[in-house]
N, C-alpha and C positions, 0 to 999 in steps of 0.2 A: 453393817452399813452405817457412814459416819452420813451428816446431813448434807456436806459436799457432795458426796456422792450422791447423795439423793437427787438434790438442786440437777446435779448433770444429767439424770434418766429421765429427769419429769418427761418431759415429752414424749419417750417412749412408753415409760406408764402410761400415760393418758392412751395412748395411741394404741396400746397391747401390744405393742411390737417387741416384745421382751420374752425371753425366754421363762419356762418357770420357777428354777430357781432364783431369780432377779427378779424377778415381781415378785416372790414369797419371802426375799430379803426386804423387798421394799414395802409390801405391809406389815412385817411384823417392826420395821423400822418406824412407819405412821404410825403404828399400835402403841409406842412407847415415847413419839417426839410432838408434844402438842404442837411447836412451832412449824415444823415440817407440817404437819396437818393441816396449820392456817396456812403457810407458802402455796400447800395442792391446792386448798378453794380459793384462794384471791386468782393463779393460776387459771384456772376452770374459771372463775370467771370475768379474766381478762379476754382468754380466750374465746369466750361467748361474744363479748362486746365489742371485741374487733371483727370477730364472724357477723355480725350483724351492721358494719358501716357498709353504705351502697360504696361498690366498685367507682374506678377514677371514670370521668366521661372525658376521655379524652378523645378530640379528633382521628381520626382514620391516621390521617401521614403522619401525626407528634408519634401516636402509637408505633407507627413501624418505623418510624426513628430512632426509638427506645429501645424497638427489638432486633432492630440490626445494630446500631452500640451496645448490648448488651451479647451479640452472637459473638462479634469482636475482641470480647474480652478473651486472655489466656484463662485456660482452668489449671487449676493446682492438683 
């Protein structure tokens, strides 16, 4: 595993949503890439810090205005 590829699983790392030999590629890849090391904890905890802002307050009708433009949209 090159660090591209790393960069692209993080979140299923994080998440354990990986298979086990792709997670056993991707720590024996941490074990050997200090940079990648520091990428997972800035990661970890970026992810913390946005877990931790309060939700939008937004009014009742902006909200279902949001969510019926966004049912609108075509998916891919």
């Amino acid at each position: 595993m090159n660090c591209a590829e790393f960069v692209e699983l993080v979140t299923e790392f994080l998440d354990g949503a990986m298979g086990e030999p792709t997670e056993l590629r991707c720590l024996v890849h941490l074990a050997r890439c200090e940079g990648c090391e520091t990428y997972l904890d800035q990661f970890r905890q970026t992810s913390a810090a946005v877990g931790a802002l309060p939700g939008p307050n937004l009014p009742p009708a902006v909200r279902d205005q949001l969510l019926g433009a966004f049912r609108g949209l075509p998916r891919d």
